[in-house]
C-alpha positions in Angstrom: 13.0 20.1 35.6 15.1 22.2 37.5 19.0 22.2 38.2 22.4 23.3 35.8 21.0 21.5 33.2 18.1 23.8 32.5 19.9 26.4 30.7 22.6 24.5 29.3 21.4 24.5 25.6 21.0 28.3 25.5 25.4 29.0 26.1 26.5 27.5 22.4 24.5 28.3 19.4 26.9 26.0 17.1 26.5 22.0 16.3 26.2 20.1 19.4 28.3 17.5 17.9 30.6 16.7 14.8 32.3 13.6 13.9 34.7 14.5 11.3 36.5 11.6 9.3 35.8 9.5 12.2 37.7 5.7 12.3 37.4 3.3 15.2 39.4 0.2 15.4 39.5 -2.8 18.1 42.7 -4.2 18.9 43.0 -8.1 19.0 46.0 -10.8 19.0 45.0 -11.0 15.8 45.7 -7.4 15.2 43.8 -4.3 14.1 40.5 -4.7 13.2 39.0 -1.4 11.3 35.0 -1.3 13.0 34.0 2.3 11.8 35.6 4.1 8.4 35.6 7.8 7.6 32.6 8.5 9.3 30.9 12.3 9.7 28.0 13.5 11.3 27.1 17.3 12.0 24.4 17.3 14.4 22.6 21.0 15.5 20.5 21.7 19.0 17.6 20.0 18.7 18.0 17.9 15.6 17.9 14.3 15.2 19.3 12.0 13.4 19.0 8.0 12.6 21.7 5.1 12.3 20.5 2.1 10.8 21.6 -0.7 9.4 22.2 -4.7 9.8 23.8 -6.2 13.1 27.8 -4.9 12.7 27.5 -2.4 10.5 29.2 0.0 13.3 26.4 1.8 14.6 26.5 1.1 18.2 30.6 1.6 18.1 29.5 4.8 16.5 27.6 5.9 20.2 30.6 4.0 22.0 33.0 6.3 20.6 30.8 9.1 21.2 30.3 8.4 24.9 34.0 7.4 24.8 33.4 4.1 25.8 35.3 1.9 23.2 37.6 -0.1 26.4 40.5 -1.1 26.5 41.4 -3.1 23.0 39.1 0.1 20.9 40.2 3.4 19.9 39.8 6.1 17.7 42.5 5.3 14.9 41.4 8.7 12.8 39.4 11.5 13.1 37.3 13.8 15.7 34.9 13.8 17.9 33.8 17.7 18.7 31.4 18.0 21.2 29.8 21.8 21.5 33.3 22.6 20.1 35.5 20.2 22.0 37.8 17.4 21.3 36.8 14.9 23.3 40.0 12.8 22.9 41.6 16.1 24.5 39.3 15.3 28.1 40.8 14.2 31.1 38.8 11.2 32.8 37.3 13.5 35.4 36.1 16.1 32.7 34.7 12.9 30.4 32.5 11.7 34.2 31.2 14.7 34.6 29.8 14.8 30.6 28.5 11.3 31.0 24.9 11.2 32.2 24.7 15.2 32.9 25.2 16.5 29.6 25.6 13.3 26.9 22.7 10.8 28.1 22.6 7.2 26.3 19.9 4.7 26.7 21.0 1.3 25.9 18.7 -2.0 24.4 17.8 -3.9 27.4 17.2 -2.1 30.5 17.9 -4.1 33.2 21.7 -4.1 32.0 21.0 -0.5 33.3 19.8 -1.0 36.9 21.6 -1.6 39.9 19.2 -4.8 41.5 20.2 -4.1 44.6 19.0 -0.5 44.7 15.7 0.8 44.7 14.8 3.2 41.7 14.4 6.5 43.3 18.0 6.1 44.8 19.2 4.9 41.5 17.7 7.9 39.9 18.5 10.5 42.8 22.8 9.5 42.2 22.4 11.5 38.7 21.6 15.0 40.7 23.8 14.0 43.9 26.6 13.5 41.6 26.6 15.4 38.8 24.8 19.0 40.4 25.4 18.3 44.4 21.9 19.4 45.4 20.4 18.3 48.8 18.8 14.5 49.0 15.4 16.4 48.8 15.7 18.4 46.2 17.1 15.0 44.3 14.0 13.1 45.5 12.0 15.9 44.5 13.5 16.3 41.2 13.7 12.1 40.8 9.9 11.9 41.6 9.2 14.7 38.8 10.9 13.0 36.5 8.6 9.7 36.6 5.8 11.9 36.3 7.3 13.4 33.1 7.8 9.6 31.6 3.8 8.7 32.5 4.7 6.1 35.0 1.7 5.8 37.6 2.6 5.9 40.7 6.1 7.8 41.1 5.9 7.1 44.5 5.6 3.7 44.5 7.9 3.3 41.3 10.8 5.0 43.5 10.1 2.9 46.5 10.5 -0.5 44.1 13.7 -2.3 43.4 14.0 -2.9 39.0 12.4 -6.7 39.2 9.3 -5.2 41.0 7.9 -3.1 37.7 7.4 -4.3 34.3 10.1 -4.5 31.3 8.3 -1.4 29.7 8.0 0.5 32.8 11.9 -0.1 33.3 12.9 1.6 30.3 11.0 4.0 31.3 13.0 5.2 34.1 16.1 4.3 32.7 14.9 6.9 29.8 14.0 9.5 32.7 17.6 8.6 34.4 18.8 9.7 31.3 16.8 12.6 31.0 16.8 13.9 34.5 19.6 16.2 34.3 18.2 17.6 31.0 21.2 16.3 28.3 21.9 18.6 24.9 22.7 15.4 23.9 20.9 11.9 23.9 22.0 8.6 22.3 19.3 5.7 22.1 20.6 2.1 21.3 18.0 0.5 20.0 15.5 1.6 23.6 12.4 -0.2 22.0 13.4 -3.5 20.3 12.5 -5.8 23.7 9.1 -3.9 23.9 5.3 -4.3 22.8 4.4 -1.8 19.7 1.5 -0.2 22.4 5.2 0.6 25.1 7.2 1.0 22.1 4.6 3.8 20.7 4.2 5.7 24.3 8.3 5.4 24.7 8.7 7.0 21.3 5.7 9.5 21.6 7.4 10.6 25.5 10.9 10.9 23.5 9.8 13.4 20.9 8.0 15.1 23.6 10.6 15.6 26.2 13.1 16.1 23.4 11.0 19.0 21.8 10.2 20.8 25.3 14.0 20.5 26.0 15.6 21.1 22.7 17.4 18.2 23.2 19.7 16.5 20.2 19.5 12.9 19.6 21.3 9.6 17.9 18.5 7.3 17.6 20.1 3.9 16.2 17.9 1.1 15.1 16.7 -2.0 12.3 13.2 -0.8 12.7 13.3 1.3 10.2 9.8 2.6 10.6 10.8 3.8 14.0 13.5 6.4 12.4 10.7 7.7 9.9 8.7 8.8 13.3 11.7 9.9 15.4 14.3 11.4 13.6 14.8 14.3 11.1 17.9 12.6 9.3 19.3 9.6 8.6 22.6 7.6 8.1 22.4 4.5 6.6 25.3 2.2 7.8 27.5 -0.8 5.9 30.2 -2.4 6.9 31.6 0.1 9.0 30.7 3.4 6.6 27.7 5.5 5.8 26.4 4.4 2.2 23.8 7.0 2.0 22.6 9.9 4.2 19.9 13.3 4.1 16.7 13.9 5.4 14.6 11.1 6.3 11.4 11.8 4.1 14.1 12.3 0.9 16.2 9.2 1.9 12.8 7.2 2.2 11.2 8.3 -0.9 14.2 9.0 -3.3 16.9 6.3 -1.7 19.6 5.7 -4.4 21.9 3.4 -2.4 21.0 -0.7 -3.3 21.6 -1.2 -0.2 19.2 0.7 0.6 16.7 0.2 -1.5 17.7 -3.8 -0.3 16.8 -3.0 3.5 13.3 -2.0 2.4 12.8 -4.5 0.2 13.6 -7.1 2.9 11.2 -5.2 5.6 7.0 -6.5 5.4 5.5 -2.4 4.3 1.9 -2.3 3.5 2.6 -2.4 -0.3 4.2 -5.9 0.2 1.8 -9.3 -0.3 3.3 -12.8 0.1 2.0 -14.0 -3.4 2.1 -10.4 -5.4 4.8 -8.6 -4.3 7.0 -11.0 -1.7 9.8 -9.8 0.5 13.5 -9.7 -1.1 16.6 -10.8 0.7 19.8 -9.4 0.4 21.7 -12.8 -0.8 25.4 -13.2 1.3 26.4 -11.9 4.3 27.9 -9.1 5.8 31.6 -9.2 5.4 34.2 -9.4 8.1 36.2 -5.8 8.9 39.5 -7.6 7.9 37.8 -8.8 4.9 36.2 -5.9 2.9 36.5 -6.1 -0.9 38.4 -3.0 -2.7 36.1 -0.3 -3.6 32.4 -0.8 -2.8 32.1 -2.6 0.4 28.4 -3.8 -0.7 29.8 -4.7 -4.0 29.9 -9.0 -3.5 25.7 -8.6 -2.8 24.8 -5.9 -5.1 22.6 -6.6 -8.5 24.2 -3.5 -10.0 27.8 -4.7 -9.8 30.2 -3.8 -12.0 33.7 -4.8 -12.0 36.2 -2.3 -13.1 34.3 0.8 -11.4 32.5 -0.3 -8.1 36.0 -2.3 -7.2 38.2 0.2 -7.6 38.5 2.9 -4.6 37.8 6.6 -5.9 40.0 7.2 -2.7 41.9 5.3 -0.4 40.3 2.0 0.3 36.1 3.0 -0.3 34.4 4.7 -2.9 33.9 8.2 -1.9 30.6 9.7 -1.2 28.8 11.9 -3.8 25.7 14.2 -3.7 22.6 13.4 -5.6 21.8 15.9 -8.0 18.7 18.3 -6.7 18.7 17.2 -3.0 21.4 19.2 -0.8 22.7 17.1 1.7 21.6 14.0 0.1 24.6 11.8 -0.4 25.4 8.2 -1.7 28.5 6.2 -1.9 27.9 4.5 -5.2 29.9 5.0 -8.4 26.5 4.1 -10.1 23.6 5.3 -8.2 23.3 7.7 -11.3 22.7 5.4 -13.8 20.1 2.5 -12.1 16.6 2.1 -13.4 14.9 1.2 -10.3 11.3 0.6 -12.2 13.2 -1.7 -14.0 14.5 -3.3 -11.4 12.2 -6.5 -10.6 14.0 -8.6 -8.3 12.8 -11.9 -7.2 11.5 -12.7 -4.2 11.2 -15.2 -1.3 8.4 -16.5 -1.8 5.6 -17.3 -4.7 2.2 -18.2 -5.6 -0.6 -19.5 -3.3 -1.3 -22.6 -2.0 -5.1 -23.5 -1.5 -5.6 -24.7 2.7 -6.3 -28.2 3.1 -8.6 -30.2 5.8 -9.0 -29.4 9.4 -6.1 -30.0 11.5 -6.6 -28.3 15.1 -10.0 -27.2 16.2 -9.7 -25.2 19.8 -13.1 -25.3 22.0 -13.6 -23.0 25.1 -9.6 -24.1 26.4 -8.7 -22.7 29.7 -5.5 -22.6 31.6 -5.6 -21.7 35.2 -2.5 -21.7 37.7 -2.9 -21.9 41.2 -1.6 -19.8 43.8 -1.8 -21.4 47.5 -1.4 -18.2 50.1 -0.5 -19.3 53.5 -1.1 -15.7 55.1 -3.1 -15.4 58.0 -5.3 -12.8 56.3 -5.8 -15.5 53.4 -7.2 -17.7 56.1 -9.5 -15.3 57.9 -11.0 -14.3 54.6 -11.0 -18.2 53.1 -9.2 -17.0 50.0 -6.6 -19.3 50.6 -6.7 -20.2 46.8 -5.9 -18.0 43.9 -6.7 -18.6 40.1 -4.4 -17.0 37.5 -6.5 -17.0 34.4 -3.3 -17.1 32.0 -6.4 -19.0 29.1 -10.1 -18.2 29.1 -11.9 -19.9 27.0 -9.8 -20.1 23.7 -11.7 -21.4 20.6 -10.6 -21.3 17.0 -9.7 -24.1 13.9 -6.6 -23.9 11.9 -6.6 -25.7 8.7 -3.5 -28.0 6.6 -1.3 -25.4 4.9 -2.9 -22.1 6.7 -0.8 -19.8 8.7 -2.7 -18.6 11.4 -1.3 -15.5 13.7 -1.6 -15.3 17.2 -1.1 -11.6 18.2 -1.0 -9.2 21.6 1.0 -7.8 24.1 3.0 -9.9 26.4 1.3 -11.6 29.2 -1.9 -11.8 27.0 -1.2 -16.1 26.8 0.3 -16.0 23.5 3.2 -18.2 25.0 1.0 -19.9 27.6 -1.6 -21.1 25.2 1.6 -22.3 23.0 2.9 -24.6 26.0 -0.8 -26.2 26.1 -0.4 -27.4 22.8 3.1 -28.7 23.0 2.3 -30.6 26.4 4.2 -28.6 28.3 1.8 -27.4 30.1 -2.1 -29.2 30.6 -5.7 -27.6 30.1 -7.7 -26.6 33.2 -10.7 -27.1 30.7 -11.9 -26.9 27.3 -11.2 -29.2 24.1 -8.1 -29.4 21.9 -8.1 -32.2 19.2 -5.1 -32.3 17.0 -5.7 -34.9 13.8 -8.4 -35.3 15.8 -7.3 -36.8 19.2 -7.6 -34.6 22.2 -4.6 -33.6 23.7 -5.5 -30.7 26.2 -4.9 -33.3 29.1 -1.6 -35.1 27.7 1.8 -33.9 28.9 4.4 -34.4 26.4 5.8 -37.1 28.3 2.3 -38.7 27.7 2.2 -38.3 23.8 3.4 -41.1 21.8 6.6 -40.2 19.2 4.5 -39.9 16.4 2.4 -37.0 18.5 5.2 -35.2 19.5 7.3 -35.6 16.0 3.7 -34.1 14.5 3.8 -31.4 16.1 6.8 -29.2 16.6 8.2 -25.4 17.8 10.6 -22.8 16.0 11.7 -20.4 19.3 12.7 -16.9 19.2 15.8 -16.6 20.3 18.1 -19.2 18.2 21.4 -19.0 20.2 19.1 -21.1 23.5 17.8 -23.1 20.9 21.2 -25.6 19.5 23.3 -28.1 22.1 26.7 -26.7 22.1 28.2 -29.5 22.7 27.2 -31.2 19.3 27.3 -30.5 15.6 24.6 -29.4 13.4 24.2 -32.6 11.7 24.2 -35.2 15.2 21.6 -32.5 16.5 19.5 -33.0 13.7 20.1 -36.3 13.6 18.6 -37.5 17.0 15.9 -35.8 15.9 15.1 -38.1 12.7 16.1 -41.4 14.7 13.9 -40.6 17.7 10.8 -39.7 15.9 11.0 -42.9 13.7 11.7 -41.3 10.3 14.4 -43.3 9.4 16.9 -46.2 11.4 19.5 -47.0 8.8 22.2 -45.0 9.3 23.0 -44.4 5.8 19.1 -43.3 5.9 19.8 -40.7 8.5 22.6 -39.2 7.2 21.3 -38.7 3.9 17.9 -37.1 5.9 20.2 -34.9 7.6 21.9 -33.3 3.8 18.3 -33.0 2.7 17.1 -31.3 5.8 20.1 -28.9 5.2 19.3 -28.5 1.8 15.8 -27.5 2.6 16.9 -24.6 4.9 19.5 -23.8 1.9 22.4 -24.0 4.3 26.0 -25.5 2.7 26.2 -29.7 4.1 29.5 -29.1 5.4 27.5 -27.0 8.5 26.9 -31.1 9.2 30.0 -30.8 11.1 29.9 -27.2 12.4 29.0 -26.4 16.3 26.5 -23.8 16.6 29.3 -21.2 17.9 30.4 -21.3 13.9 27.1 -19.7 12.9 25.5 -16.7 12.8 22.0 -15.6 14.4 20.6 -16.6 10.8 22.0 -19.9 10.2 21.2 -20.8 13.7 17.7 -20.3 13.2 18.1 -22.2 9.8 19.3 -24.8 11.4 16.3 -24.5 13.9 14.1 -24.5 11.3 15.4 -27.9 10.1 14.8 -29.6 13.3 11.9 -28.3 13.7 10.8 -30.2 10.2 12.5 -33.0 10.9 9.9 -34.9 12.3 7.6 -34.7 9.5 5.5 -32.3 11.5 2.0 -31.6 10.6 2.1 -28.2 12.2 5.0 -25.9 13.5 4.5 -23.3 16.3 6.7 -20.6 15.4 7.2 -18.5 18.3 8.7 -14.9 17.9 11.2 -16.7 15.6 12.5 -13.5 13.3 12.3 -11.0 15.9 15.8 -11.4 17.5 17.4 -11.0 13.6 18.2 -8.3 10.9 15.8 -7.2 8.7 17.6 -8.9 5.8 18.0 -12.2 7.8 14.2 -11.7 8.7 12.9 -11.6 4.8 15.2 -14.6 4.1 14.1 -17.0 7.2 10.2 -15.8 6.5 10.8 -16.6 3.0 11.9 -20.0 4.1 9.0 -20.7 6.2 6.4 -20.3 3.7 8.7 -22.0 1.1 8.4 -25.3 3.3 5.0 -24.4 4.3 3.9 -25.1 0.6 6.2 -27.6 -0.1 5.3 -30.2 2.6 1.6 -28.4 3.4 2.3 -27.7 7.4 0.0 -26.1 9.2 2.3 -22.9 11.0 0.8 -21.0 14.5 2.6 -17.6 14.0 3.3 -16.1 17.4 4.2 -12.3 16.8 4.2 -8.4 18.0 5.1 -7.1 14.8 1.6 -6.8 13.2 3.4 -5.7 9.9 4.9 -9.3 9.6 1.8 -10.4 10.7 0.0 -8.8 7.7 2.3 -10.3 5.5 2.8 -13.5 6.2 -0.7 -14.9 7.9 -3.9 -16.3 6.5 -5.8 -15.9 10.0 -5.2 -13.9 12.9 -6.0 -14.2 16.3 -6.2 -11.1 18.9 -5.7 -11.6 22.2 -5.8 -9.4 25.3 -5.3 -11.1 29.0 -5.6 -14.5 28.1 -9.0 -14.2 25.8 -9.8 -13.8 22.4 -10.9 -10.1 21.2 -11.1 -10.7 17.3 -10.4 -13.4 14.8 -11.0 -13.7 11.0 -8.9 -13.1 7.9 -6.5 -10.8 7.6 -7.9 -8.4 5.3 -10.9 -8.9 7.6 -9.1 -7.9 10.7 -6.5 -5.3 9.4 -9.5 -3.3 8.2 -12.7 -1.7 10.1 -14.9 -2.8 11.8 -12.1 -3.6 14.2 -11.8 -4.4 17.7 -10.9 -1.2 19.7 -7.9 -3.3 21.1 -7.3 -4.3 17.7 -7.5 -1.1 16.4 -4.7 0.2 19.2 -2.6 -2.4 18.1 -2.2 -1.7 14.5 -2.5 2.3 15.1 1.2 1.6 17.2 3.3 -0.3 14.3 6.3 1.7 13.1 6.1 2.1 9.3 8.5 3.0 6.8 6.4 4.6 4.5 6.3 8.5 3.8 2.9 7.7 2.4 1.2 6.4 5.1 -1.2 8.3 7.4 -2.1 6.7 10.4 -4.5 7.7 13.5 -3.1 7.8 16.5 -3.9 5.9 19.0 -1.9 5.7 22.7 -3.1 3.0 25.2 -2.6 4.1 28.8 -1.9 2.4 31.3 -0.2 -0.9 32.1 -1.9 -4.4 31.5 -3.9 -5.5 34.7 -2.8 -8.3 36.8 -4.0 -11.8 35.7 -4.7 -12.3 39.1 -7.1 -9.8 39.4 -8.3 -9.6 36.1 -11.2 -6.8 35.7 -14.6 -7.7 35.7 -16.6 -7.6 32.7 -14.6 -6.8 29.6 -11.0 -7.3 30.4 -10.0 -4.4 28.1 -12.1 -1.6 30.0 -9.4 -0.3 32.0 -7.7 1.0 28.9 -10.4 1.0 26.3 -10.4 4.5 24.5 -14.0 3.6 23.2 -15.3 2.5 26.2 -19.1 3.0 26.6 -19.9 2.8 29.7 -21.0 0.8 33.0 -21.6 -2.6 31.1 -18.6 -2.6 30.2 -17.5 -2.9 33.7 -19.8 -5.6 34.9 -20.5 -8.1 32.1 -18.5 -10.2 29.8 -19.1 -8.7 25.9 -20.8 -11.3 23.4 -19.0 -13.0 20.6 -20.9 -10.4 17.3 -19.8 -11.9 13.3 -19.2 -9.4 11.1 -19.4 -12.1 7.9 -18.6 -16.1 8.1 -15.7 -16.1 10.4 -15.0 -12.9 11.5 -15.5 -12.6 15.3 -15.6 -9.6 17.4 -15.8 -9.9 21.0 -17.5 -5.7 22.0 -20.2 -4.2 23.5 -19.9 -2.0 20.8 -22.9 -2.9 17.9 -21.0 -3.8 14.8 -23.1 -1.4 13.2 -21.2 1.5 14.9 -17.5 -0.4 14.7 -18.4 -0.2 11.0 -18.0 3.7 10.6 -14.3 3.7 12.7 -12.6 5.5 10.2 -9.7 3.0 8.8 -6.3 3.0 11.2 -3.7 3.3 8.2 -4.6 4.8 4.9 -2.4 5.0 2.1 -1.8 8.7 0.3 -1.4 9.3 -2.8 2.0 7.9 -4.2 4.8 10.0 -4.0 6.9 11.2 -7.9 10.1 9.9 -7.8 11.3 13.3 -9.6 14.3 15.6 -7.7 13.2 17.7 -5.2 13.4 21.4 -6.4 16.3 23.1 -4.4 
């Protein structure tokens, strides 16, 4: 990279940032509302650092502030922000433009929000030089082109040439994250840049990052839930509550010797290899956040804490919050607890969400050789010369496997491997092309929903990811789930219904006056609660659940998992578990199912398929999960390239294209057998199972890690 840029980082030798004492507050008509309290940060060239915490805790105001950003009704109430020695307050709005994008960089969540639709990429990306640097349109296209080299897109050309909606969601954060890097910032914020993407994108994203980062020198703020993802990206980390830092230092010291229970409560909550469903079961943190105009006195965590104490973590060491304090033995580790000193954590046995097995029960869907094809009609006269005038999109081919009353079976990939699509077959939204899929027995691959009777459809029922599509806003909680009860036939009587309707709320453990709340009254949790609810309603004998914790906090997430498998054993359903995040996955399934453009690369058990042999797909997969675990070692494993076209899938195995144990021309040209590795566990490979028996494991734990001070 060439321009002002590439020098920059060599003119100040002191912190690239500070944040001293930092408050933010939004003003509203129903006044001042305190977002972010006494918060500091000291951030050197080429360091990074990590905010985490639940949904508004103040972390992305924190990067708002930063990039001066806060609008109209926010500002900063208290405080600095220094910038390679500067005030930023003190900037006129000229001197803040020409900052933005040249020399602080942010990458937000979800990138089209980014993109200009209208415009194709490479002029979107050749504005940043033209602007900010005033070079000629060819050295910007030049420089623009680079850049998409830099971020391993294929095809710069053709990538500049494209408008945003012609490339795929991964490969569009890719160029917003070389928009953001094309002028070579000191400075780089990242709003949570992966939480919309696969693990195999979110893994080649994060690997790019550390590279580009390292060959620049570049500082960044990553902010993020996934708290694995701060273990691989960042040096330090600041864990947010409530609008303050509860407890900061170096990631590995944080991770291993955390002394906040807050803390210790956000990796409790999160599924780490350690954790099992029936041994060791995730931990919510109980309540909620608390409003900005409602924080106790003292300890803001102090209404959901076990360690509580009233007369010490209620009263404020100074001003308002308890200040923070070092921990003895770890410079720069700090804690704002008045009793982190004092807590025996090996003593500390909270209970979890879930409890003992339940054994699985009869048969209840049995899958043979299903197949969903689309087709494409092209009217071109170059269709009609060649008589293609028909296209097949293989979104299915030929699925087969049996899920059993009271099993949870997990259906993993990337997207556009069918997860979804094979999910609509079964509800009736969408028909087979083919195949067999008998549900108690009757086969329903040819019934549309419309065509199932009430008992068919109340049987068999969906949880959907994103819980704020899923309610009528219109209606309350308790007529929503109400309709539900009277059209499946559970009960008639009124009386009936409404006492159905407390149970059902009960169930979820949500309060019965949310009967009479609208789904605007709730938060992301209790919407997907209330969900939940309907979902069971019916009576179902088995519940999709598609994606349903991934849009949620990590404390939300134990608690609605926890729920799941509670009802799961008490009414024995039968639960499909549609999901990316293979460390949920571990956690929470019986079975699992791999799939990779619309077929099947490995099924079994989960200790069968989280362990060698594996799949190499399989194996790719689990080598890209995030985890927060210092004593993990994990091979490496990077996928390239993008997921072919289901339209023109590759011949022979479908996964040859990106394959890193590819063995040669047969895997181009024919279709791999079906090899059992023990009763159950399928692997679809050219590979012999003899040699995908010596693949060295993907994770392994180390040695555990003493608890003791580090020496100074």
């Amino acid at each position: 990279m060439t321009g002002n840029g590439s020098s920059r980082h060599d003119k100040y030798d002191g912190p690239i940032l500070e944040c001293k004492n930092l408050s933010i507050s939004y003003f509203t008509r129903a006044g001042e509302i305190p977002a972010v309290v006494d918060f500091n940060l000291t951030l050197n060239q080429g360091d990074s650092v990590g905010l985490v915490g639940e949904s508004g805790c103040g972390k992305s105001t924190v990067a708002m502030a930063i990039m001066q950003y806060l609008g109209n009704n926010g500002g900063i109430v208290g405080g600095q922000v220094i910038y390679k020695g500067r005030d930023l307050a003190t900037l006129s709005e000229e001197e803040l433009r020409q900052l933005r994008g040249n020399e602080i960089a942010m990458v937000y969540q979800e990138p089209m929000a980014s993109l200009n639709p209208s415009m194709t990429l490479g002029r979107q990306l050749m504005e940043v030089p033209l602007y900010h640097e005033h070079v000629s349109e060819a050295e910007a296209a030049k420089r623009a082109r680079k850049i998409l080299a830099d971020v391993n897109l294929p095809d710069p050309d053709r990538v500049m040439s494209s408008y945003p909606h012609q490339i795929s969601g991964g490969q569009q954060q890719r160029v917003v994250i070389a928009m953001a890097l094309l002028s070579n910032p000191s400075l780089l914020l990242l709003d949570e840049p992966t939480t919309a993407l696969d693990v195999t994108v979110e893994a080649g994203i994060v690997e790019l990052i550390a590279e580009i980062a390292k060959k620049f020198n570049t500082s960044m703020i990553y902010i993020s839930h996934n708290l694995g993802l701060i273990l691989a990206t960042c040096g330090r980390v600041n864990v947010m509550y409530s609008g303050v830092v509860v407890e900061e230092g170096a990631v590995d010291v944080v991770f291993d010797h955390m002394r906040h229970p807050y803390t210790k409560g956000l990796f409790n909550a999160i599924p780490l290899p350690s954790a099992d469903k029936t041994a060791r079961p995730l931990v919510a943190i109980r309540g909620q956040l608390p409003l900005p105009h409602e924080r106790p006195a003292g300890c803001y965590f102090g209404p959901r804490c076990d360690f509580f104490q009233a007369g010490r973590c209620d009263v404020p060491a100074h001003g308002s919050t308890l200040a923070m304090s070092s921990v003895d033995g770890r410079p720069g580790h700090e804690v704002r607890c008045a009793r982190w000193s004092e807590i025996d954590w090996d003593a500390h046995k909270p209970e979890g969400v879930s409890g003992e097995e339940t054994p699985m029960g009869d048969e209840v869907l049995s899958i043979t050789n299903m197949r969903k094809y689309y087709e494409l009609h092209d009217n071109s006269i170059a269709a009609m010369i060649k008589g293609k005038r028909v296209r097949y999109v293989k979104a299915n081919e030929s699925i087969s496997f049996v899920a059993h009353e009271s099993e949870t079976v997990a259906i993993v990939g990337e997207s556009g491997c069918g997860k979804s699509t094979f999910a609509k077959v079964l509800m009736g939204l969408e028909t087979a092309t083919d195949g067999e899929v008998l549900f108690n027995g009757d086969d329903v691959s040819s019934q549309s929903v419309q065509k199932r009777s009430p008992k068919q459809v109340g049987s068999m029922q969906m949880v959907f990811q994103n819980p704020f599509d899923t309610l009528n806003p219109s209606h309350s909680v308790g007529s929503q789930l109400a309709r539900v009860i009277k059209k499946f036939g559970v009960e008639t009587d009124k009386d009936r219904i409404e006492n159905r309707v407390m149970e059902l709320l009960d169930l979820v453990k949500l309060p019965r006056d949310f009967a009479r709340r609208r789904p605007r009254q709730l938060s992301g949790g209790q919407k997907q609660r209330v969900g939940i609810a309907r979902a069971f309603a019916g009576n179902p004998a088995m519940v999709v659940a598609d994606e349903p914790v991934s849009a949620l906090d990590v404390s939300v997430q134990a608690a609605v998992t926890g729920l799941l498998m509670d009802i799961q054993r008490e009414f024995r359903t039968t639960l499909l578990f549609i999901s990316h995040d293979l460390s949920l996955v571990r956690y929470l399934a019986d079975r699992v199912v791999v799939m990779y453009l619309g077929s099947i690369m490995e099924q079994g058990t989960t200790d069968e398929v989280f362990a060698p042999p594996y799949h190499p797909y399989t194996e790719a997969l689990l080598s890209a999960v995030p985890i927060a675990d210092t004593s993990i070692v994990k091979k490496r494993i990077i996928l390239e390239g993008n997921l072919p076209s289901v339209m023109n899938p590759p011949k022979g195995c479908p996964f040859h294209t990106r394959c890193p144990r590819k063995i040669g021309h047969i895997c181009e040209t024919k279709t791999p057998p079906f090899a059992e590795d023990g009763e159950g566990h399928i692997i679809s490979c050219h590979i012999p199972m003899d040699e995908l028996r010596k693949v060295d494991p993907v994770i392994v734990q180390a040695d555990s890690k003493s608890d003791q001070p580090a020496a100074e």
